[in-house]
C-alpha positions in Angstrom: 59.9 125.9 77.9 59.1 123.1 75.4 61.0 123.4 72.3 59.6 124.9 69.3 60.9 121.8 67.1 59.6 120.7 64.0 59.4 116.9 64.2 60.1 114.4 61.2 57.5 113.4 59.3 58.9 110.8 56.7 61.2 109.0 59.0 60.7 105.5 59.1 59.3 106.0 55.5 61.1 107.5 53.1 64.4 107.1 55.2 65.2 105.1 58.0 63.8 105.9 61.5 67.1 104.9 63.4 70.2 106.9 63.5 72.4 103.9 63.2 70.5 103.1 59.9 70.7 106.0 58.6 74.8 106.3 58.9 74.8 102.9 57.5 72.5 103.9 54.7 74.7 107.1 53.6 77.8 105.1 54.0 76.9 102.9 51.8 75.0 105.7 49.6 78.5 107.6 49.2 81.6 106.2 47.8 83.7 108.1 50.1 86.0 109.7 47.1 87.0 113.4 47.9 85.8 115.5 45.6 88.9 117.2 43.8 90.4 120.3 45.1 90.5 121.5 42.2 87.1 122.0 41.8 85.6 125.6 43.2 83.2 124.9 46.0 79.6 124.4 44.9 76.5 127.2 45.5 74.1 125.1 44.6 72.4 121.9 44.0 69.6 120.1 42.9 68.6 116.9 43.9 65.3 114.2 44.0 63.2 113.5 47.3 62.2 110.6 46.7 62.1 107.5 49.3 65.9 106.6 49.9 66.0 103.2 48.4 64.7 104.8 45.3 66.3 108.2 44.8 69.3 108.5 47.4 72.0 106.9 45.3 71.5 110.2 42.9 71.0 112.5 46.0 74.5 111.1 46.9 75.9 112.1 43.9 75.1 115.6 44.7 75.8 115.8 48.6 78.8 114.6 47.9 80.2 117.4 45.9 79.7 119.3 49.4 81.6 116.4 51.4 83.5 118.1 54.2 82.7 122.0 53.5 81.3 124.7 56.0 78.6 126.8 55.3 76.7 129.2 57.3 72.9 128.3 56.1 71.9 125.9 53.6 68.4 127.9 51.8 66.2 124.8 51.1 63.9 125.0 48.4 60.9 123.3 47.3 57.5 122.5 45.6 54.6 121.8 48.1 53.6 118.2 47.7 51.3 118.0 51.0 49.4 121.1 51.1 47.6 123.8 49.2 48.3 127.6 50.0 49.3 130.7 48.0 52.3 132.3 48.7 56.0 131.0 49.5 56.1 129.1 53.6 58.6 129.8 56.1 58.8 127.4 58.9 58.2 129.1 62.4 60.2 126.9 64.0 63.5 127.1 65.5 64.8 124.0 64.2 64.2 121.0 62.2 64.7 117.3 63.6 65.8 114.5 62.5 66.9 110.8 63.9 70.7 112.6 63.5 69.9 115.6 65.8 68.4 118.9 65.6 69.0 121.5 62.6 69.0 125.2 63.5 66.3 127.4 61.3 68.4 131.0 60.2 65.6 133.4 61.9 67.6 136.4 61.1 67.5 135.4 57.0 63.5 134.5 57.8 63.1 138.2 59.4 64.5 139.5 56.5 63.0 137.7 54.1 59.4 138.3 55.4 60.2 142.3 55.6 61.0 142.3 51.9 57.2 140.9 51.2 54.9 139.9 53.7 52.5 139.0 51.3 54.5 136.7 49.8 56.4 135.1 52.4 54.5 133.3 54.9 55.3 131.9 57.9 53.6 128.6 58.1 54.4 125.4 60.3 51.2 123.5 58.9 52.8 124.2 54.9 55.7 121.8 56.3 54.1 119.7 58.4 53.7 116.6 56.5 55.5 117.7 53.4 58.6 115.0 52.4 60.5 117.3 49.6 62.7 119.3 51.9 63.1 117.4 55.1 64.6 114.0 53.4 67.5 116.3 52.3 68.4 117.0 56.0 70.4 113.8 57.2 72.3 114.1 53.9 73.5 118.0 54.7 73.9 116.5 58.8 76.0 113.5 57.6 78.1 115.2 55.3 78.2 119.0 56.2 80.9 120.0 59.2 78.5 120.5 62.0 77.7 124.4 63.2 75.2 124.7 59.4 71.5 126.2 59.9 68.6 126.1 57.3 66.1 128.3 55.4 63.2 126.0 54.3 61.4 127.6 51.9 57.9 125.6 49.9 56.5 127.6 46.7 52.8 127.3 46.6 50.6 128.2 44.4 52.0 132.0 42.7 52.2 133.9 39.2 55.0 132.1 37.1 56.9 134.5 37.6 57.5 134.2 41.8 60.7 132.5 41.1 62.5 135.6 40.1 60.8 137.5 42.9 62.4 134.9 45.0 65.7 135.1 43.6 66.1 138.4 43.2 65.5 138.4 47.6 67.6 135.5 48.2 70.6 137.7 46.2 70.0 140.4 48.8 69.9 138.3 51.9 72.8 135.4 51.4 76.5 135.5 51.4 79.3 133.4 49.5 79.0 131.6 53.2 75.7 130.2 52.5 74.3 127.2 49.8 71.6 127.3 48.0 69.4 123.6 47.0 66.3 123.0 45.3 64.6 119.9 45.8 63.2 118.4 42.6 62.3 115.1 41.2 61.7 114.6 37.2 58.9 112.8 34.9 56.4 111.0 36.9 55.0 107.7 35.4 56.4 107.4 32.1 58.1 104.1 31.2 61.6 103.6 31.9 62.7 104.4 28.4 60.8 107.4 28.0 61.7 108.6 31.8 65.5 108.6 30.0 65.1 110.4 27.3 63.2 113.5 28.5 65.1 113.4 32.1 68.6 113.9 30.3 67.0 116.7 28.2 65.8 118.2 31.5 68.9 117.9 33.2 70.7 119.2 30.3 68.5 122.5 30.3 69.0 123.0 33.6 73.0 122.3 34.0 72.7 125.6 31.3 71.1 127.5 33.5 68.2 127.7 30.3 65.1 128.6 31.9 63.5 129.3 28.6 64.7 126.0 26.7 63.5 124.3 29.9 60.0 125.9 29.7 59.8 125.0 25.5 60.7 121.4 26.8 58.4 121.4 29.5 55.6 122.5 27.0 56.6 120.4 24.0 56.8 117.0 26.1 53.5 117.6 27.4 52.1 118.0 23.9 53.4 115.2 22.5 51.4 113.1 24.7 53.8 111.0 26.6 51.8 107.8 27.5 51.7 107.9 31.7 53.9 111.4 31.7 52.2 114.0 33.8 55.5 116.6 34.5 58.8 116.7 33.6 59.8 117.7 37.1 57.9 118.6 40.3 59.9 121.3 41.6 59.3 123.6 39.1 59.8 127.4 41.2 62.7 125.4 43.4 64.5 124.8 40.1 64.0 128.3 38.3 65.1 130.2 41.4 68.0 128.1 41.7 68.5 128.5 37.8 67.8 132.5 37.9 70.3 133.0 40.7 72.8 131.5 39.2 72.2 133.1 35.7 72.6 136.5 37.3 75.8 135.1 39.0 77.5 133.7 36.1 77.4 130.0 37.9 78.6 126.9 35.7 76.6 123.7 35.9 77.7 120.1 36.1 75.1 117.3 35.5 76.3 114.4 38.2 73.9 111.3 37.5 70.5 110.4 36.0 68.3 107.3 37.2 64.8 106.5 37.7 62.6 104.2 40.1 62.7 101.5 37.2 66.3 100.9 37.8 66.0 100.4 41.6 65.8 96.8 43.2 62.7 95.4 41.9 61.5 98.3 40.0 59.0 98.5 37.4 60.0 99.9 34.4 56.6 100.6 33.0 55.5 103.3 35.3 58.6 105.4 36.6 59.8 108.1 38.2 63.2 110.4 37.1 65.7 111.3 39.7 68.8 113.6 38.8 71.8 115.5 40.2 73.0 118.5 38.9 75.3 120.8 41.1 76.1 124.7 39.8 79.8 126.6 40.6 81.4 130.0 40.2 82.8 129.9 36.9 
């Protein structure tokens, strides 16, 4: 029987294509410090998508917080960037692939996730297919996860504003303490570098409070004030809120890690940017 694999789409691209490359990529991406025990483990994260050599020195900054733990499924969450469809896609698929092997999909959480609302949950292969937010997080979790993890990717499309808590409310009835919870988001697209640093550290700050509503008056009032170049804050928008709801409800504590943008990579240009940040939420 042929395996029922979803294959990369953005290797090559947006991360290297070779596993070899890759290790050496991540290896160079963390700085290989333990995070301190003294720290309770982290429930959730939220970190950029970008292309690697743009965004994975802040991804690192979050992975790393997870260096080393166990966890029974990692729920993926994300925006659609590469196809239109109502509703919230689950991947059919048994596993995803990558250059660093094959990553299990949690089809008992999927079953139970479809039989709280069918009409929201969909299970859709073509939703993932080409889309970049979720998968580029996947060598990260494979690199610096201990092996035995599965995942839950989950793409918001387009729904009422208020889907997120929907979303939360059915991912507090269907994980455990065992599992971890990311949203995959990057921030303002195309301001300049200056601006990109000013509104991104706002963001970031609303979000590390778990302030939904401050975040949504930010959202609102950067987009008035006519930014030149801005056209979002932050991509992820339903990713982030569910992440930001659940953790409301369970009294989670966020830590802001690192804020960057494209302008600051190699070559860069600092007039049209995108923001990247790193923001990781534990039990208080």
């Amino acid at each position: 029987m042929r395996p029922n694999v979803r294959n990369p789409a953005v290797a090559g691209a947006f991360y290297p294509g070779d596993p070899v490359e890759i290790e050496v990529m991540l290896a160079r991406l963390f700085d290989r410090k333990s995070p301190s025990p003294n720290h309770p483990a982290p429930k959730a994260l939220i970190a950029p998508h970008a292309g690697w050599s743009y965004s994975g020195a802040v991804a690192a900054a979050a992975f790393q917080t997870v260096e080393g733990r166990a966890f029974h499924t990692v729920v993926l969450l994300g925006n659609t960037h590469a196809a239109h469809f109502d509703g919230i896609a689950l991947d059919p698929h048994d596993a995803w692939r990558t250059p660093l092997g094959d990553a299990p999909v949690d089809d008992a959480m999927r079953r139970k996730l479809t039989a709280l609302d069918p009409r929201l949950y969909r299970q859709s292969g073509e939703a993932h297919r080409r889309d970049h937010v979720l998968e580029v997080q996947l060598p990260f979790l494979q690199y610096i996860l201990q092996p035995g993890f599965n995942i839950l990717p989950l793409l918001f499309g387009q729904n009422p504003a208020s889907s997120y808590r929907q979303c939360a409310d059915e991912l507090f009835s269907v994980m455990s303490d065992a599992d971890l919870l990311i949203a995959s988001s990057d921030l303002s697209h195309y301001p300049s570098s200056a601006d990109a640093e000013s509104i991104d550290r706002a963001t970031l700050q609303l979000m590390a409070a778990l302030d939904i509503a401050g975040l949504e008056r930010h959202e609102s009032v950067v987009m008035q004030r006519g930014v030149p170049g801005l056209e979002t804050p932050f991509c992820g928008p339903d990713a982030v809120k569910t992440v930001l709801e659940t953790g409301r409800r369970k009294g989670w504590r966020g830590e802001l890690l690192a804020c960057r943008n494209s302008g600051e990579a190699e070559g860069g240009d600092r007039s049209s940017v995108v923001g990247y940040g790193a923001v990781v939420f534990r039990e208080s």
